[in-house]
C-alpha atoms as one frame of an Amber mdcrd trajectory, in Angstrom:
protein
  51.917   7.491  86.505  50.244   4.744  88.087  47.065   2.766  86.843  44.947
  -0.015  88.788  43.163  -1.733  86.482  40.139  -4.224  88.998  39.008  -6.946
  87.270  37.668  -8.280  89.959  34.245  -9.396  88.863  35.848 -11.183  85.855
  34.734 -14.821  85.766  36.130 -16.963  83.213  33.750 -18.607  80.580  31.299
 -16.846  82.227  30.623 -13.195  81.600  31.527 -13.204  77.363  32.767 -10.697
  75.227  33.418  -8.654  78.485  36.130 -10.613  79.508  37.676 -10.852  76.035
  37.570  -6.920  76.776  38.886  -7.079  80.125  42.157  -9.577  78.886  42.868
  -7.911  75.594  43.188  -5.106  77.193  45.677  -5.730  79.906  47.704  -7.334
  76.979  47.186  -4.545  74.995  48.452  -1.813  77.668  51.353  -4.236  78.077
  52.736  -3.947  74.988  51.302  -0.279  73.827  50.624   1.361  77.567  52.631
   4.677  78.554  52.542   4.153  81.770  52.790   1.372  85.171  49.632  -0.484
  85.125  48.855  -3.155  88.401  45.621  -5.393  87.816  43.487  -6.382  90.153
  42.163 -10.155  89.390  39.817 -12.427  92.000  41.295 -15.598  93.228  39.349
 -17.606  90.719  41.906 -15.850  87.982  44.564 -17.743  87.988  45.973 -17.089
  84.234  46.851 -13.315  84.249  49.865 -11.445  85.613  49.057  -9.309  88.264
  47.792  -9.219  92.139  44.848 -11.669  93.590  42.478 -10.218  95.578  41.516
 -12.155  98.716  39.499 -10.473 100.584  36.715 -10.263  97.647  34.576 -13.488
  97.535  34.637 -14.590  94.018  32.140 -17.094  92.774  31.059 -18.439  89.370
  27.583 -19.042  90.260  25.007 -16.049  89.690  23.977 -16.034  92.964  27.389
 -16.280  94.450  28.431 -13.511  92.582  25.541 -11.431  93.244  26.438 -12.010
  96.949  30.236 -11.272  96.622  29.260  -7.954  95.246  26.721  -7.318  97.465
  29.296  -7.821 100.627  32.027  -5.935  98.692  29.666  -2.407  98.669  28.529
  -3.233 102.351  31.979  -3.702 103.929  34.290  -1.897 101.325  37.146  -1.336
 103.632  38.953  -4.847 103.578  39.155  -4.809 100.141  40.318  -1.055 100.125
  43.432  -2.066 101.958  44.504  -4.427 100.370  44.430  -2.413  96.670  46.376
   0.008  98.640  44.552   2.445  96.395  46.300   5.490  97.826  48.779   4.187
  95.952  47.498   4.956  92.365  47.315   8.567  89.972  43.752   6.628  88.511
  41.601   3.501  88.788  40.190   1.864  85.733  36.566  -0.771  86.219  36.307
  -2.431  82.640  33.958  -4.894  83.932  30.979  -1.541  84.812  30.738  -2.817
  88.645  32.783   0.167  90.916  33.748  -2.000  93.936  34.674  -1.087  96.454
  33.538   2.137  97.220  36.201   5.398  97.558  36.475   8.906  96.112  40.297
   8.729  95.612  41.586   8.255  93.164  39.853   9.719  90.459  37.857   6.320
  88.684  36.831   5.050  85.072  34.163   2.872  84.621  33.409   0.864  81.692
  29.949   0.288  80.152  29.321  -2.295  77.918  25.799  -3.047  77.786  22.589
  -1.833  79.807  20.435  -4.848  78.176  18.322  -5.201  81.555  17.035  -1.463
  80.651  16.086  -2.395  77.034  14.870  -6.699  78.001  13.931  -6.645  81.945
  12.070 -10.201  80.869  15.718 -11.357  80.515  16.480 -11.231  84.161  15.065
 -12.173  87.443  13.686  -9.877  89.773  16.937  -9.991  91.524  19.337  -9.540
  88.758  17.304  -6.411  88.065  17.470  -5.273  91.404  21.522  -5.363  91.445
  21.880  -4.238  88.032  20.205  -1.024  89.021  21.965  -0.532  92.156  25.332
  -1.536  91.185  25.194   0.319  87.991  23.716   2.945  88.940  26.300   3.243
  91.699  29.098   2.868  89.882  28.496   5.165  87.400  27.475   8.111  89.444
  31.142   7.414  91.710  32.549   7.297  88.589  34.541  10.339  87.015  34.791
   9.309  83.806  32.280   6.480  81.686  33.973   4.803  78.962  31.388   3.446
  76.611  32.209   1.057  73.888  29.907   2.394  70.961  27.705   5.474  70.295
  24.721   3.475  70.954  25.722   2.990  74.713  26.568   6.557  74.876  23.329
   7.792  73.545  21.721   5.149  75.864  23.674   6.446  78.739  22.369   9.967
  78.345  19.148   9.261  77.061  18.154   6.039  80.127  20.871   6.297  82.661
  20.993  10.360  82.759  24.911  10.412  82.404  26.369  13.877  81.229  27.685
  13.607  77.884  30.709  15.291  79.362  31.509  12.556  81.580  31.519  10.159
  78.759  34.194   8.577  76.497  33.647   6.393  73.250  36.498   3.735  72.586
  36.075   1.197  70.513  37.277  -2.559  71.059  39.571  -4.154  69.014  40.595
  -7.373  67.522  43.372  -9.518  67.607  44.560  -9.321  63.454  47.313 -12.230
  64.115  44.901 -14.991  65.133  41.858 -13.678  63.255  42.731 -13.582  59.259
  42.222 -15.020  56.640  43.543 -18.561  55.422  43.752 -21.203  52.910  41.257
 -23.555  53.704  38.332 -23.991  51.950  34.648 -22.971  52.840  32.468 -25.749
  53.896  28.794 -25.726  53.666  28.338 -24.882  57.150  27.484 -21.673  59.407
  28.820 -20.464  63.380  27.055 -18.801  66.059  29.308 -18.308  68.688  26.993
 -17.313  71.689  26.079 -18.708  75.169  23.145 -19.341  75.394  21.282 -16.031
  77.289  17.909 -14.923  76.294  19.135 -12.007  73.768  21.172 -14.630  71.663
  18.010 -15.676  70.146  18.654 -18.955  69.634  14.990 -20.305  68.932  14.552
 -18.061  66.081  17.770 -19.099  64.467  16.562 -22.803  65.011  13.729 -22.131
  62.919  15.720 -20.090  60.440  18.198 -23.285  60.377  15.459 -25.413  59.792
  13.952 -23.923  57.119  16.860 -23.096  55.276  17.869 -26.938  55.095  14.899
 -27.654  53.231  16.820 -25.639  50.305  20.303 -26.597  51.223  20.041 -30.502
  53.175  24.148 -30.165  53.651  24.229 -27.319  54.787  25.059 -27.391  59.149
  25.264 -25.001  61.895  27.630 -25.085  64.501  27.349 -23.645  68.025  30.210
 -22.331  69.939  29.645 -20.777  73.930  29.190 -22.237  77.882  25.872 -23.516
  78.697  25.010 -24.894  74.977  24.162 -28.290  76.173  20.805 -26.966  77.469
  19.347 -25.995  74.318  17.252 -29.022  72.481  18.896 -28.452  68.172  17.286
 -29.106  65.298  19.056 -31.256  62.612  21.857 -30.183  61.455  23.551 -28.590
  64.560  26.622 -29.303  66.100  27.262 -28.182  69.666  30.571 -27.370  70.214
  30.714 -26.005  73.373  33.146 -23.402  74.880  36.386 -24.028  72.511  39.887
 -22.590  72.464  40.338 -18.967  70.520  42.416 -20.516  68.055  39.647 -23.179
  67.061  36.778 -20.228  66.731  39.459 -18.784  64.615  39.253 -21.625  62.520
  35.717 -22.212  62.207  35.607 -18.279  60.994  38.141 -19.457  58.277  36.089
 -22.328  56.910  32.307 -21.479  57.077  30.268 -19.729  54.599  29.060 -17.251
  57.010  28.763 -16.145  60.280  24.787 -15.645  61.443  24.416 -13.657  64.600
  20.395 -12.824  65.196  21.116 -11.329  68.572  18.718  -8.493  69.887  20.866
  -6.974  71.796  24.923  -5.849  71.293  26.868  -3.167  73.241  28.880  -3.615
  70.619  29.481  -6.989  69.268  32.733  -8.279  68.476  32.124 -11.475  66.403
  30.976 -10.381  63.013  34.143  -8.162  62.830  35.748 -11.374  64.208  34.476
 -13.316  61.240  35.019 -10.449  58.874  39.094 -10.796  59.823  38.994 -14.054
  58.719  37.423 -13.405  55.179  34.188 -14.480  56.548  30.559 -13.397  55.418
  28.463 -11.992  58.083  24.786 -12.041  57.877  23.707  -9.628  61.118  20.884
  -8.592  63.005  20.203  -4.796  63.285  20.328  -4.592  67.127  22.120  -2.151
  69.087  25.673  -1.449  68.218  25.844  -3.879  65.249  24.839  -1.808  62.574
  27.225   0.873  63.402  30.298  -1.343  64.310  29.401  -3.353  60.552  28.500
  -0.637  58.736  28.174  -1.863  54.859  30.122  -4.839  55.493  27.197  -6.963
  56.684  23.665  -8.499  55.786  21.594  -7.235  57.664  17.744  -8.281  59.096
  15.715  -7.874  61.861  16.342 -10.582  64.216  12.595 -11.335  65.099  11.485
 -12.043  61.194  12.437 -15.617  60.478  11.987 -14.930  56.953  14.005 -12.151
  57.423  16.517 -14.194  58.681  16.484 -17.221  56.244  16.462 -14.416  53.393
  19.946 -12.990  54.903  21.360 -16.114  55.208  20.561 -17.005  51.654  21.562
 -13.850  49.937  25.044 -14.332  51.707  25.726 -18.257  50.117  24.677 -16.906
  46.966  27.112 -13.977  46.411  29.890 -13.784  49.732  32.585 -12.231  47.627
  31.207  -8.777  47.899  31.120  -9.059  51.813  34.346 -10.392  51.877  35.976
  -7.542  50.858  34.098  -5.112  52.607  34.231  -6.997  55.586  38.286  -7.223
  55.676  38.626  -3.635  54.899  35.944  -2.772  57.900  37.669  -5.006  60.419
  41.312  -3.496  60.058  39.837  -0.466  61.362  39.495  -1.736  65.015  42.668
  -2.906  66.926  43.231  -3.600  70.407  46.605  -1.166  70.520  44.715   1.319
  69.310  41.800   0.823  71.750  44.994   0.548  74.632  46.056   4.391  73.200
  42.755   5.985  73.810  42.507   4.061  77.396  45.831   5.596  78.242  44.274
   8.743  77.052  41.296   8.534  79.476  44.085   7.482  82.037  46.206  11.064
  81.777  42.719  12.872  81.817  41.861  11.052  85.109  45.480  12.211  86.407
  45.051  15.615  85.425
């Protein structure tokens, strides 16, 4: 059986925990996968295995990208050859966007998030415009819709009008080798890794952060994600910028927590990331977090600053409860076994 996996609308640095989606999943399928998979990647891609696609206009500027879409719906069929999609038993989208446009082979289409339903006053008009098209689009051509938590499924039925039949939860994973525990010790400081969009919430944590170093003067925040040199930081923060997977591994390792206020998550992947690595995770109760987390988290609402600075608190008081909790949640979710129940969807499409 043969798979096409289009990743075409993956930008790198650009488009967050969906592309650690998008490449842990191709690895994972390489290892774990039943059956021949051939990915799809724009000519911006130049670090995974598999075929570029010319004809599609890749960009990493919004409106760039917005237009490469755009002309990939309109004129579908030079990027139609050259998949060759006759070719294939199924056709996976892990990225949501369905482009180009065919009936055959039978499609899957990923949904990770449908923020601009929940925060419109997060996008501009036309980022609103194309998100309701080209979702909207690609999830009625799709046969099956893979969500990544029951939240997005119950927000798929209840806002987008998707049969329940049509849809399949899989969880993401993590990769256990790089994030674990180690032997270095804690320092008095917290991570955020975000880039900077609206739902991150980074003003609120500022005045969290601010507030809690009138307690605790050593204690520091540091900022991991594209885009970070925007923001103007209080005292106490260190911008890191967009840093190598092994060095967020290593900042899980040695901080006393991990603080993530963000109002919205699909599903959210760094707390269990943190809670690999023996971490403590003080969480907001958006979206998918609380029931990706479940009891191994802190939890507040992540528009109460005194919520927050209470979280963070109760955390560097007493992390050893967390930390056990938090290890024993994480080992749940791994990317083979999220590959497994892809190649599951897969043999359904085939059917």
């Amino acid at each position: 059986m043969r798979v096409g996996i289009s990743l075409l609308t993956l930008v790198p640095g650009v488009v967050g925990g969906s592309e650690t989606y998008a490449r842990e999943l191709v690895r994972a399928l390489e290892r774990v996968g039943e059956h021949e998979y051939r990915v799809f990647a724009p000519s911006i891609v130049d670090d995974l295995d598999g075929q570029r696609v010319r004809s599609y206009r890749a960009s990493r500027s919004l409106p760039g990208r917005l237009r490469a879409m755009t002309a990939a719906y309109v004129r579908p069929g030079p990027i139609r050859r050259e998949l060759r999609l006759d070719e294939f038993d199924a056709v996976h989208f892990p990225l949501t966007i369905k482009i180009p446009r065919f009936d055959e082979p039978p499609a899957a289409v990923s949904l990770l998030d449908i923020q601009h339903l929940f925060y419109p006053e997060f996008f501009s008009r036309a980022e609103r415009l194309y998100r309701g098209f080209a979702y909207g689009r690609s999830l009625a051509q799709a046969r099956t819709v893979i969500a990544i938590s029951r939240h997005v499924e119950k927000s798929l039925v209840e806002l987008m009008e998707v049969e329940p039949g049509r849809i399949e939860v899989i969880y993401l994973g993590l990769d256990h080798e790089l994030f674990r525990p180690g032997d270095e010790p804690r320092e008095p400081f917290l991570v955020y890794p975000a880039n900077p969009w609206p739902h991150k919430n980074h003003e609120r944590l500022f005045e969290a952060f601010s507030r809690l170093r009138r307690e605790r003067s050593d204690l520091r925040l540091v900022l991991t994600g594209s885009g970070l040199e925007r923001l103007s930081c209080p005292p106490g923060v260190e911008v890191r910028g967009r840093v190598p997977r092994e060095q967020l591994a290593s900042l899980y390792r040695r901080a006393s927590a991990l603080v993530f206020p963000s109002l919205y998550e699909g599903f959210g992947q760094p707390p269990l990331e943190a809670m690999a690595s023996g971490c403590p995770v003080a969480c907001s109760t958006a979206g998918a977090l609380p029931e990706v987390c479940g009891n191994a988290a802190r939890y507040f609402d992540p528009r109460s600053v005194d919520e927050i600075v209470e979280a963070v608190l109760t955390v560097l008081d007493d992390p050893e409860r967390l930390v056990e909790r938090g290890l024993e949640r994480a080992a749940a979710f791994t990317w083979d076994a999220c590959a497994h129940e892809h190649d599951r969807v897969y043999r359904g499409l085939a059917a």
